[in-house]
Every structure is written in C-alpha cells, then in structure tokens.
N, C-alpha and C positions, 0 to 999 in steps of 0.2 A: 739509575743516575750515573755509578762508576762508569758502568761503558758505554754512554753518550758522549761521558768526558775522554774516556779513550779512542772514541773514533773519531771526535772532534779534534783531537789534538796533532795527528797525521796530515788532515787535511788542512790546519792552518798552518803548519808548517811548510805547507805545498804554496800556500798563499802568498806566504811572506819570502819562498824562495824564487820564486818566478817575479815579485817584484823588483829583490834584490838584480836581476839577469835582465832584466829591459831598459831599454833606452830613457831618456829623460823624454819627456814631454817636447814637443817643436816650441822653441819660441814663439808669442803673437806678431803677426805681421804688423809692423806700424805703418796705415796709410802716409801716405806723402802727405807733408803738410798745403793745405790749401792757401794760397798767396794773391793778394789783391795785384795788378800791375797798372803802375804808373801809369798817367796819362791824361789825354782828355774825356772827360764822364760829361753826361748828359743827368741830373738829378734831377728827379719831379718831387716836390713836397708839398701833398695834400692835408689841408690843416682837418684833425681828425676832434679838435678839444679845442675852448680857448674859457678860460675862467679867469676874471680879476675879482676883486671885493663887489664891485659896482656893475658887473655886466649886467646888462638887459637882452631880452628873448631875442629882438631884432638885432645885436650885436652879436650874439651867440652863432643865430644863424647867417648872418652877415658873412663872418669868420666861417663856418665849415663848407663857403663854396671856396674859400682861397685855393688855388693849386699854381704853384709857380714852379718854375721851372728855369733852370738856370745850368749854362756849359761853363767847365773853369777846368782848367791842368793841374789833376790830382797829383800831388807828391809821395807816395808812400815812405815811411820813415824804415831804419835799421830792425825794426821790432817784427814787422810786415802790414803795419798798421797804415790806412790813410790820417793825410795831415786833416787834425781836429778843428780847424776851423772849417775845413770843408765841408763835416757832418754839422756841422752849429749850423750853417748858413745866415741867417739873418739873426738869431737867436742869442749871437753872441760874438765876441771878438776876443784875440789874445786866448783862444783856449788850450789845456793842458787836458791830456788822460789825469784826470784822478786814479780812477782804477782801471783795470782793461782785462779778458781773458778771451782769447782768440785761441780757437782749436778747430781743426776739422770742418770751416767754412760758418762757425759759428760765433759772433761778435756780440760780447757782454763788456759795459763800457759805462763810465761814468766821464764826462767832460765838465771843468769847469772854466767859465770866461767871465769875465769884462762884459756888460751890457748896459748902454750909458752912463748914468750916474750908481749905476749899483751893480751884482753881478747876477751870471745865470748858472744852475747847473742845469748837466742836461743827459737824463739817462737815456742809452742807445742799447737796442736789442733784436740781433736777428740774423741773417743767415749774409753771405755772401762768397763770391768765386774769382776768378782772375779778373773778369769783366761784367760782373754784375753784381748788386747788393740791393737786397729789400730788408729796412732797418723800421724799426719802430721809434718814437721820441718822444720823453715827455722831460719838457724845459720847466723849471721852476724860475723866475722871477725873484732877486729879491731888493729892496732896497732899505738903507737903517735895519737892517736884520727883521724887517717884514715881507712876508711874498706879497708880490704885489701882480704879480702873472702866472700863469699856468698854461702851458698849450702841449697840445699831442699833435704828433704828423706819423703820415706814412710816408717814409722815404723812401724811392728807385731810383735806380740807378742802371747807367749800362757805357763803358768803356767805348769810347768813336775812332778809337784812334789814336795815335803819339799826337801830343801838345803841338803845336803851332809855332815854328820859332821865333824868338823874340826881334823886330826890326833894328 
C-alpha cells in the first residue's frame, strides 16, 4: 500500500502541473441572435380546438375546418418581438406580452387582451426566423372570471415583403 502511495504521488503532481501550464478553455461561441423583420406577413390560422361550456359535435367540427388567412404590416417592437395583436388575430384586442422568452428562433409567450365584454389570454409557442414563424395557440376566454371559450390554432406565417405605404 506505502508504494502505491509513492508512485501515485509523482504522477499526480504531473497532473496538476500540466494543468497549471495550459490555456483556459475557448469561450462558447454565441450564435447570433435570431430576429423577426418587420413588415408585410402573410398568416394562416387553422383552428386546431374550439371548447365552450355548451359546444355540440357539429359546432366542434364546424370550428376545426376554419382556416383564415389574413395579410397585415407587422411591427416588430425594441425587444425583437412582433406586435401582440398581430399573433391574437381575431382572439383578442389591446394585447400586451404578459410574459415572453425569445432565444435562438424560439418564442415562449403569454399575451393578454381585451376580447369583447371580457378578456383573452393566449398562450404562444414555437419556433420562428427573420421571415417565417409556425406558432402554436391556445386562447382562453373569460368573462365575470368564467372561461367561457377555449380554442387552439396552428399559426404560419411568411414575410412578402416591406409594408405597403400609407396613401
């Protein structure tokens, strides 16, 4: 056992001196941040869910042929974020990010809006690039502090171009 410990003790001194003599490790490269760009988008939102208190089978399916589609001049704001009423479309008005974490072409997002007499929120998650975005959504409904809607969409998107000037 002594001279285990004696030959062991040469060689970890070899160990710890070739650490001390080497470089630091390279820093990780930080990708470039990924950036939506402003502009005119082309958004297709196909209803993937629709639930009230009261739905019936034929309103259910009614609801999962909707697919609308709709062009509008996205804003993107200081954050690198598109403007929130854009992602609500129909679903809501007046919206604000509740919460938001945008990294690396990926968008985790809470919006809250105005949605007639009552309001929406509406959770957003999924990937997107300078001129494209496939989001997922599910609106919550509420009114008097009852949910009174629920729906899911798949949302696309794809950038056509600079906005349109105003006449």
């Amino acid at each position: 056992m002594d001279k285990w410990m004696l030959a062991a003790g040469p060689l970890t001194m070899l160990v710890v001196l070739a650490a001390c003599g080497s470089e630091p490790p390279p820093a990780p490269v930080e990708d470039a941040p990924v950036l939506m760009q402003a502009g005119q988008w082309t958004l297709t939102r196909k209803t993937t869910g629709y639930n009230t208190p009261t739905v019936t089978p034929a309103e259910y399916q009614a609801a999962l042929k909707q697919v609308a589609e709709e062009k509008l001049c996205i804003a993107i704001g200081p954050d690198g974020l598109p403007d929130a009423d854009a992602l609500a479309g129909k679903e809501g008005t007046a919206c604000t990010y509740k919460d938001k974490l945008a990294r690396k072409g990926r968008l985790i997002a809470t919006l809250a809006c105005t949605a007639g007499a009552g309001t929406s929120e509406i959770a957003v998650e999924g990937n997107y690039t300078a001129d494209t975005l496939t989001l997922g959504t599910t609106m919550t409904r509420t009114q008097g502090g009852q949910p009174v809607l629920r729906t899911t969409h798949d949302l696309t998107g794809k950038r056509t171009g600079a906005c349109a000037k105003a006449d």
